[in-house]
C-alpha positions, 0 to 999 in steps of 0.5 A, a space after each residue: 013363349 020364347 026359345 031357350 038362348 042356347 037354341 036360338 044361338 044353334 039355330 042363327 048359326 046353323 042357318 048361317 051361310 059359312 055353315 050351309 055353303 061351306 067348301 071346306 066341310 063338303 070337301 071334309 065330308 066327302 072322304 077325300 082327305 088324306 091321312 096328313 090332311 086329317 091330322 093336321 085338322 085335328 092339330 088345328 082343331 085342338 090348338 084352336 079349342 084350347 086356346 078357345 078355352 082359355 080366352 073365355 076363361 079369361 074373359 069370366 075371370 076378369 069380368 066386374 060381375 063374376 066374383 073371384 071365389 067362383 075360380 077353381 082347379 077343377 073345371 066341372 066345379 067352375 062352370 057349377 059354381 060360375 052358374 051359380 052367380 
């Protein structure tokens, strides 16, 4: 029996080299960042995350496949009836 989609995505890409050789997240993980350097990852982080969002947003909303009745307000909603296609 094959693995779920989802969790043969988390395992490629835990295994993957940039996530278990990574210099960047040992450093954060050593508790060496400052104050400054803390906020500027979560700026970063929650620029990226929404930008993120909107760009597969984008991407089910302009694809042949997914039907336009499928695009709500409310997000919960959307993924709910997005699925359901």
């Amino acid at each position: 029996m094959s693995r779920p989609f989802a969790a043969r995505a988390l395992k490629k890409v835990g295994e993957h080299p940039i996530v278990v050789h990574n210099p960047y997240t040992s450093w954060f993980a050593s508790g060496s960042a400052s104050r400054d350097e803390v906020r500027d990852l979560v700026v970063q982080f929650s620029v990226f995350s929404n930008l993120f969002l909107i760009a597969q947003l984008n991407k089910i909303i302009n694809s042949q496949g997914w039907s336009r009745a499928c695009v709500l307000v409310d997000k919960a909603a959307f993924y709910r009836r997005c699925a359901a296609h």
